[in-house]
C-alpha positions in Angstrom: 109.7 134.4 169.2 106.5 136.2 170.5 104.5 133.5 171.9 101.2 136.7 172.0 100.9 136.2 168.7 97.8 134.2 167.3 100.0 131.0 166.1 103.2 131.5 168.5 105.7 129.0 166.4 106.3 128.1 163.1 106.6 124.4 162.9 110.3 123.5 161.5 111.9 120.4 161.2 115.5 120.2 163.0 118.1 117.9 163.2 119.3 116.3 166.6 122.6 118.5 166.2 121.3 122.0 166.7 117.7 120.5 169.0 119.1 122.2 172.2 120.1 125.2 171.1 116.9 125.7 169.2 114.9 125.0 172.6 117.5 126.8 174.3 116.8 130.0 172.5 113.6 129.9 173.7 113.9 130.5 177.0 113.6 134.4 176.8 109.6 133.5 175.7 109.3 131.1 178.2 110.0 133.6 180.5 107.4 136.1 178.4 105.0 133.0 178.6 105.0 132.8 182.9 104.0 136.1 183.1 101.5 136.0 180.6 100.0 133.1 182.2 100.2 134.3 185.6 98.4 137.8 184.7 95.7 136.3 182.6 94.1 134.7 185.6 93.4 137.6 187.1 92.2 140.3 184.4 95.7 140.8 182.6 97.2 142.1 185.8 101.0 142.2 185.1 102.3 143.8 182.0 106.3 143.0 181.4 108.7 145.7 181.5 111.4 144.3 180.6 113.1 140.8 179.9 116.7 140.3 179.7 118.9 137.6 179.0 122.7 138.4 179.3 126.0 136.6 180.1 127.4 136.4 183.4 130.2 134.4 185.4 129.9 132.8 188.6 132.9 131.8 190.9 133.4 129.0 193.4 136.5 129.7 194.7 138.8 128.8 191.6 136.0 127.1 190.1 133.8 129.2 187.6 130.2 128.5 186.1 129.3 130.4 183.0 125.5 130.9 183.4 122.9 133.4 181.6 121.2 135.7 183.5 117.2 135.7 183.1 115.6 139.0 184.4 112.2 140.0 184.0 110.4 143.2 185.1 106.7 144.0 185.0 103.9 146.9 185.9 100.7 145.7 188.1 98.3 147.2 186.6 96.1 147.8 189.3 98.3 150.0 191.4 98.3 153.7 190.4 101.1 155.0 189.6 103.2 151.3 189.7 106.7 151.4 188.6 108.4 148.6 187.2 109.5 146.1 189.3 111.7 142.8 189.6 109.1 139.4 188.9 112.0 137.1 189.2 115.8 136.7 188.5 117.1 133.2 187.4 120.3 131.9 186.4 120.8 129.5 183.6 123.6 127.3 182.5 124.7 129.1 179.5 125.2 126.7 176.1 128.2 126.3 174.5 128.6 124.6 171.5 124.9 124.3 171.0 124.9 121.1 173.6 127.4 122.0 176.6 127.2 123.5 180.1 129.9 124.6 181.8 129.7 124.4 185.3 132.5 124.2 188.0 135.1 124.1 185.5 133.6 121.2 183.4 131.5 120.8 180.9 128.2 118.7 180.9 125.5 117.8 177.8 122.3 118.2 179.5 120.1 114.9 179.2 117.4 115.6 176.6 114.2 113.0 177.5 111.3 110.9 175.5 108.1 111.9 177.0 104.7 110.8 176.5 102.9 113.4 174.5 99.9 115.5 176.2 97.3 112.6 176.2 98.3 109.5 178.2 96.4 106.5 178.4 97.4 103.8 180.8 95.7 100.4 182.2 93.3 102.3 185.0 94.1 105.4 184.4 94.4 108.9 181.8 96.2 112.0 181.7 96.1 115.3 180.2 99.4 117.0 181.0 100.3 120.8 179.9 103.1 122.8 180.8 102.0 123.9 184.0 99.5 121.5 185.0 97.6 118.1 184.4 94.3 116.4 184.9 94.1 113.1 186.0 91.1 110.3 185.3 91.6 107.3 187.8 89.1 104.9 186.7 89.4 102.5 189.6 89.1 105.5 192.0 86.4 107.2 190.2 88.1 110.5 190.5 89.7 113.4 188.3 92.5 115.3 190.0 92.9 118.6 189.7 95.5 120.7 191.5 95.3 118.4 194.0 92.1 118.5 194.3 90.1 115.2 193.7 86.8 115.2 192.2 84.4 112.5 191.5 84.3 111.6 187.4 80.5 111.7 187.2 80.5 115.1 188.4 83.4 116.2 186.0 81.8 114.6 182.8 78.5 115.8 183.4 79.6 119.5 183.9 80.5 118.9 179.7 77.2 117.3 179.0 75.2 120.0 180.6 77.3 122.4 179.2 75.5 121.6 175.2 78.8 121.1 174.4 79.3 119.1 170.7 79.7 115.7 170.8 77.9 115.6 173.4 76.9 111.2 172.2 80.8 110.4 173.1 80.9 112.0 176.4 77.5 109.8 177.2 79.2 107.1 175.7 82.1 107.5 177.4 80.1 108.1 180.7 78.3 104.5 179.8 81.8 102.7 179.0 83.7 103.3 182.2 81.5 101.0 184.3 81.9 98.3 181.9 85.5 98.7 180.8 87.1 99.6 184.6 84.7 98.8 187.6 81.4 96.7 187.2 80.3 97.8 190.5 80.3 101.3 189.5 77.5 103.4 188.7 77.2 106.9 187.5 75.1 109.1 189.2 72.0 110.9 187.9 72.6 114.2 189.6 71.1 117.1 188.2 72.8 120.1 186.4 72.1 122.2 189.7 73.8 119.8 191.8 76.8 119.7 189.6 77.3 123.5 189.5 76.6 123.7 193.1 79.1 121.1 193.8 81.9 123.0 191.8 80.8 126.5 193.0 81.4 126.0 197.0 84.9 124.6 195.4 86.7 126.7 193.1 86.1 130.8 191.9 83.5 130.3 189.9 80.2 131.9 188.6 77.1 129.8 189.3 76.6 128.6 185.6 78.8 125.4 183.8 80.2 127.6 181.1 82.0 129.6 184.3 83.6 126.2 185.4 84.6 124.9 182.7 86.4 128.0 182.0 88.1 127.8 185.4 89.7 124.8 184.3 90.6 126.2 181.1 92.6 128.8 182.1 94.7 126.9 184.2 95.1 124.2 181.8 96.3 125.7 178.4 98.9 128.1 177.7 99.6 129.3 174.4 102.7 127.0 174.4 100.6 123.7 175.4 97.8 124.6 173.2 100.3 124.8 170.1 101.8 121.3 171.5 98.5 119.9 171.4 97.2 121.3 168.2 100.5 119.9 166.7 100.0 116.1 168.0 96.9 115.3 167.4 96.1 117.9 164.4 93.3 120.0 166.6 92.9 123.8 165.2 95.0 125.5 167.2 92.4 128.1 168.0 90.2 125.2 168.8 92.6 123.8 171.5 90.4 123.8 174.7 89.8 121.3 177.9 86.4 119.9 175.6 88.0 119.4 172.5 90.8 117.3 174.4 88.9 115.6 176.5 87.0 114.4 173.6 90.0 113.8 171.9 91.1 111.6 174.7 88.0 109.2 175.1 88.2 108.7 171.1 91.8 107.0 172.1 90.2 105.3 174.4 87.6 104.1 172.9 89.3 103.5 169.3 91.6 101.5 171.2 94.1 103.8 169.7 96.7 104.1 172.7 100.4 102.9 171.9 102.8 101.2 172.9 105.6 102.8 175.9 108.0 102.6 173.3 106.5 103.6 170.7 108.1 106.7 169.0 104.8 108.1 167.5 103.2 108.4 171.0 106.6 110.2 172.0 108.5 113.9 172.4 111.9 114.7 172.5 112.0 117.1 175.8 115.1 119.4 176.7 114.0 123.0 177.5 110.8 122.1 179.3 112.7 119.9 181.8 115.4 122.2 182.4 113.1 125.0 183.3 110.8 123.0 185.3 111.5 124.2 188.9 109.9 127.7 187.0 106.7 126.4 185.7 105.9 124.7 189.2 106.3 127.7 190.5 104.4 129.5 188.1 101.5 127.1 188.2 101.4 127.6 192.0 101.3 131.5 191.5 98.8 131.3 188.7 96.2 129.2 191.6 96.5 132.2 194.1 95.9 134.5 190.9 93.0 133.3 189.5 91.9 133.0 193.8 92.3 136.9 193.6 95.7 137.0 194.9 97.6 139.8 192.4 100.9 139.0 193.5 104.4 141.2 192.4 106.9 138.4 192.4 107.7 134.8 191.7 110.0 134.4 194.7 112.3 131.9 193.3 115.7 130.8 194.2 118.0 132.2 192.1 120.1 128.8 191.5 116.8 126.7 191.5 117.8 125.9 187.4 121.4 125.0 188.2 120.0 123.0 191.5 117.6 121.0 189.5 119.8 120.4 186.8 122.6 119.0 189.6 119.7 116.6 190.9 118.0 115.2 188.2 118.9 116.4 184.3 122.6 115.1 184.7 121.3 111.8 185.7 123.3 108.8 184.0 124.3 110.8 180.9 126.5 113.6 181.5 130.0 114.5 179.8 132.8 115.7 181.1 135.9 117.0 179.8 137.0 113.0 179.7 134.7 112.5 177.0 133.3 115.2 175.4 133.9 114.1 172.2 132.0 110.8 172.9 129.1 112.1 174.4 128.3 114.5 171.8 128.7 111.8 169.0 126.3 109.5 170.6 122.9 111.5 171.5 121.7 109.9 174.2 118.2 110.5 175.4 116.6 109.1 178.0 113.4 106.8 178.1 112.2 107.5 181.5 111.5 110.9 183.6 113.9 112.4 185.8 111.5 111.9 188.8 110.9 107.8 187.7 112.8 105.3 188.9 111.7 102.3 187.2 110.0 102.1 183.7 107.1 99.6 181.8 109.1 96.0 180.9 108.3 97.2 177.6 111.1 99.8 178.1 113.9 97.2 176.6 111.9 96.3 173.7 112.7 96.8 169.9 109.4 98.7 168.2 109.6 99.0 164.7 109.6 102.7 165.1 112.8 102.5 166.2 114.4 101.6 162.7 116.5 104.7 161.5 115.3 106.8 164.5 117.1 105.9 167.4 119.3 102.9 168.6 119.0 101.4 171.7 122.0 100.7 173.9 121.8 99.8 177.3 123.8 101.4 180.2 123.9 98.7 182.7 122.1 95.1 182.1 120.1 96.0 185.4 118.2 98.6 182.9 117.6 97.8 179.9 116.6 100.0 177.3 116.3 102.8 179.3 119.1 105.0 177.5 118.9 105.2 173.8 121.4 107.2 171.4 119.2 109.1 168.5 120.9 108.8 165.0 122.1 111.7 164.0 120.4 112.5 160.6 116.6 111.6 162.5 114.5 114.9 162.4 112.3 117.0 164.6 109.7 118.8 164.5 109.2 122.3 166.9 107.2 120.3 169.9 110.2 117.4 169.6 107.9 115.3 167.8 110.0 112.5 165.6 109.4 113.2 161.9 108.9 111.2 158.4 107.0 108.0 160.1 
């Protein structure tokens, strides 16, 4: 699939069967999309050469992994007479079966995962997340995060208002409810619009006006992948897909009261691909910082068995299958409720929501954990982003 396309996917609905390997045949614009990302930044700096995705076998002794190879070449555009050159080369537990690995002689069904969608709403806190990046509000810290960087909410919701952005009544709202929903004691600021772009402009690469700022944030916040994820949960225009529009989007859930349950399937995405090739958009996002700082880098500098590493760490988790049950483990589905990174989910994790009913059903791998594993029945479907279908 070309994600440079105006609408980069057609939305399909898919059976749990053939999930991976409909996520797994994206990986080739995946690879398309880091580039892209990286370039745009920075004047469209990097044009792709070449991307291939070809079959190899790796020994371990008298072990043997069969792995893809991911290659990608590309031209910097600002160098006269650049020749094409290696970005980065990454190898990929090839898919058998449309849900096995086979590494060190066995075979393994990669853990898919129940994430939150983009907009996540939580007691004292809110997220945007996207592919390569997120954007924290802390309400009892007062502070958006950014890249690690931490700047003070008043300052970050009046670059919108000053901006004659529309809807401008719910970010004032919204600017009037945080004192009284999250911290009585605190007090927004009256700062002027030349103190706000002053404050951003001694901070990131920006032009001295608020349009300039906000696109700074833009274009390390949406990729043409996140932007269709978004525009897909929560029915925004897909060209309309911007850090306003969902922001705006996010204090109407707020407001409204509309946030859902953890376990709530609605408020939830079946993840495979995005987890399995995470160790490439860190990187990436990391790369696409020094870009947009006026760094044109040539290379992603990447172990080559970062994949395979991270899928040895985290993705097998509780739920792998060997050749002692292979059978078994592709009957069941299992999926996990929490994050490979988390340790510990909500208590709400071993409930029964009534979304659940002919979706998934819940099973528990230890009594220490309720709820925390869940097998998906087989006929539920999916749409492109992993979204459950027919609520």
């Amino acid at each position: 699939m070309n994600l440079s396309q105006k609408k980069p996917f057609k939305l399909t609905k898919d059976s749990i069967e053939n999930f991976r390997k409909k996520q797994y045949e994206l990986i080739p614009s995946f690879a398309e999309l880091c580039v892209e990302y990286i370039s745009s930044q920075s004047n469209n700096y990097l044009t792709i050469s070449d991307i291939s995705f070809e079959d190899k076998i790796e020994y371990n002794n008298l072990h043997y992994s069969a792995v893809k190879n991911l290659k990608v070449n590309v031209i910097n555009n600002t160098e006269e007479n650049s020749e094409a050159q290696l970005f980065f080369n990454l190898q990929i537990p090839k898919l058998f079966f449309d849900n096995f690995f086979l590494l060190n002689d066995n075979f393994y069904a990669p853990s898919m995962y129940l994430l939150d969608k983009p907009l996540i709403v939580k007691k004292e806190s809110a997220m945007i997340t996207t592919l390569f990046n997120s954007l924290t509000f802390n309400f009892k810290k007062n502070v958006v995060t950014f890249t690690g960087i931490n700047i003070p909410i008043h300052l970050f919701l009046l670059l919108f208002k000053y901006n004659n952005v529309n809807n401008k009544d719910i970010i004032t709202d919204f600017i009037n409810f945080i004192p009284m929903k999250f911290n009585k004691k605190f007090k927004m600021i009256n700062e002027t619009e030349a103190n706000v772009i002053n404050y951003f402009y001694n901070r990131i690469p920006c032009k001295q006006t608020t349009s300039s700022i906000i696109d700074y944030f833009n274009k390390l916040m949406f990729d043409k992948y996140t932007k269709y994820v978004i525009s897909t949960c929560y029915n925004i225009s897909y060209e309309q897909v911007n850090l306003t529009s969902t922001i705006i989007k996010l204090f109407e859930i707020i407001l409204k009261n509309e946030h859902k349950s953890f376990v709530d399937l609605r408020e939830k995405r079946l993840v495979f691909i995005e987890l399995l090739l995470s160790p490439l958009f860190k990187k990436t996002s990391n790369l696409a910082i020094q870009s947009i700082r006026g760094f044109k880098l040539n290379q992603l500098k990447l172990d080559g068995l970062a994949i395979i590493k991270n899928f040895n760490k985290f993705l097998k988790s509780n739920y792998l299958y060997d050749t002692g049950n292979l059978y078994s483990g592709l009957l069941q589905h299992k999926v996990s409720m929490l994050n490979p990174a988390s340790k510990r989910g909500p208590k709400t994790i071993s409930s029964i929501h009534k979304t659940h009913y002919g979706k998934i059903c819940p099973i528990t791998v230890s009594s220490m954990d309720p709820g925390e594993s869940v097998s998906i029945i087989p006929n539920t479907k999916f749409d492109f982003v992993g979204q459950f279908k027919d609520f």
